[in-house]
N, C-alpha and C positions, 0 to 999 in steps of 0.2 A: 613758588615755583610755577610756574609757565607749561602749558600743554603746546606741545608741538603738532598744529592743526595738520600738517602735511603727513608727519607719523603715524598719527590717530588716523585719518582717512587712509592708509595703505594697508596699516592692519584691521582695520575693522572693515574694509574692504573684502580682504582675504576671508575675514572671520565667514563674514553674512557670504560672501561665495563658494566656499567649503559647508556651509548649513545647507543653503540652497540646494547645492548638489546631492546632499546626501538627503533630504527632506522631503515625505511627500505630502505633505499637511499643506494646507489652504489658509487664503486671509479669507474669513466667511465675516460676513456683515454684523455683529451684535445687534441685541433689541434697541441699546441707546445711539447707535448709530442710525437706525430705522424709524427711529424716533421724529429725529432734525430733518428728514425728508421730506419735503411737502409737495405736492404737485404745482410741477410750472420750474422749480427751482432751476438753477443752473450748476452743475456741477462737472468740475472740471476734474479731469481724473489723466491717467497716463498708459503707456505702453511699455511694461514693465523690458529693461535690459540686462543680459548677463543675470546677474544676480540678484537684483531687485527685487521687491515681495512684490507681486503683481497682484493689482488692486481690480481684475477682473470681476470677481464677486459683487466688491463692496457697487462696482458698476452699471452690474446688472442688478442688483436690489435698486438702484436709483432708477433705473428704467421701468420697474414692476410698478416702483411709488410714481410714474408719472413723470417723475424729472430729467430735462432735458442734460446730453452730454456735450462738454467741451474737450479736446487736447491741446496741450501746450504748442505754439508753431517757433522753433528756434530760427534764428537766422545764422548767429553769431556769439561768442561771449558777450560782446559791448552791448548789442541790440536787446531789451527787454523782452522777455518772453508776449506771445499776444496768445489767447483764449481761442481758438475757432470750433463753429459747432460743428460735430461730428456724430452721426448715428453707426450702429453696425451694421457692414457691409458696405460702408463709403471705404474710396478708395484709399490708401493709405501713402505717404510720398518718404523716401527716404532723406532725412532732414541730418544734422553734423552731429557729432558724436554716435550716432547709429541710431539716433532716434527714429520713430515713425510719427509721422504726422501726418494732417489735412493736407490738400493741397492750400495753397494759395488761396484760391480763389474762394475756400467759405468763408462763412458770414463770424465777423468778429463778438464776441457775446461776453458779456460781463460776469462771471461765477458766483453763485450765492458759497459754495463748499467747493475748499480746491484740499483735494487729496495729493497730497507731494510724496515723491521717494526721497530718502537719505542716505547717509552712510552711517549714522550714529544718530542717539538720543538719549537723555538720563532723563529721569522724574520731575522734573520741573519745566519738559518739556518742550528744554531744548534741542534745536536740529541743526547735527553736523551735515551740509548738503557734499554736494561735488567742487565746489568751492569759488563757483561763477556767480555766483550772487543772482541767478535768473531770480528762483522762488522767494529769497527775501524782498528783490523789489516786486515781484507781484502781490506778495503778503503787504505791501506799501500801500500800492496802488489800489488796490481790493480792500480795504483795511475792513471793511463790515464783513467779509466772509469767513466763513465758519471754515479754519485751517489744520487739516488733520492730515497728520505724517503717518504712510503706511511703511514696514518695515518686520524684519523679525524681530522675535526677543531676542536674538542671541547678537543684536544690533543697539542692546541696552548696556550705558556706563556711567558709573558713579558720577561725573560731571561731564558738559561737554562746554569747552570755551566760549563765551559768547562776548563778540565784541557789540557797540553799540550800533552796530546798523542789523544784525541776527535779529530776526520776529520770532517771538517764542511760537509755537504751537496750541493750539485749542486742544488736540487729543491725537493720540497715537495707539493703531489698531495694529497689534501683531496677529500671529496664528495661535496668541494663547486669551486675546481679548484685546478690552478699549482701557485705555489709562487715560483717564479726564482730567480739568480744570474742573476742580464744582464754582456754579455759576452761580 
């Protein structure tokens, strides 16, 4: 039987946006996530939306360790997501779907750890995204970076469909901890 990828992202949509709302617990950083930090890294992180677990925390532990930040710049569905650096307190530009981004014009940087939001994930660490394929092609294109989906648990399911182009996840950080690959 077949998972209806369009189903699963409306209801677990709802799910993680009725949590959020009612939730006032944080994504805080774990030890093994503070671990993989190193100074100089590049870490690409997001501007959490609506209901998204906002991986502010995990962003500023990267800043404490030294490591430099990126956000995602959209254009488009078709157009690949690109990296630009961003520190806090740059400005921020309104990009499509409500996202916030760089503007333009920063400096394009290649990510060592790209923190993604979801809609879904099970234990084998796959991610149901928004369903534009941005983050699986830059989990392509990036292939050496260390790919950790931040999310709630109540964003956790027995399976989630993965067709052959989905890139599994390195680890996924809720508000209750990290679920890892042992390496």
């Amino acid at each position: 039987m077949s998972i209806d990828k369009p189903a699963l992202r409306a209801q677990l949509r709802a799910d993680r946006d009725r949590f959020a709302a009612e939730t006032s617990r944080a994504i805080l950083a774990p030890p093994s996530f503070l671990d993989r930090l190193k100074p100089g890294m590049v870490v690409a992180t997001y501007c959490a939306v609506g209901g998204e677990a906002d991986p502010a925390m995990l962003a500023a532990a990267a800043i404490e360790q030294g490591c430099t930040l990126a956000l995602p710049f959209v254009v488009d569905r078709a157009t690949p997501i690109r990296f630009l650096a961003w520190q806090r307190g740059d400005l921020l530009v309104e990009g499509p779907y409500k996202l916030r981004q760089p503007a333009i014009s920063s400096s394009e940087v290649a990510p060592d750890l790209i923190l993604s939001p979801l809609i879904g994930f099970d234990r084998r660490l796959n991610r149901l995204g928004q369903g534009g394929g941005h983050y699986d092609r830059a989990f392509a294109r990036y292939e050496s970076a260390w790919r950790v989906g931040v999310a709630w648990s109540i964003q956790q399911v027995p399976a989630i469909p993965a067709d052959i182009w989905d890139v599994p996840l390195h680890a996924i950080i809720t508000e209750e901890g990290m679920l890892c690959h042992e390496e």
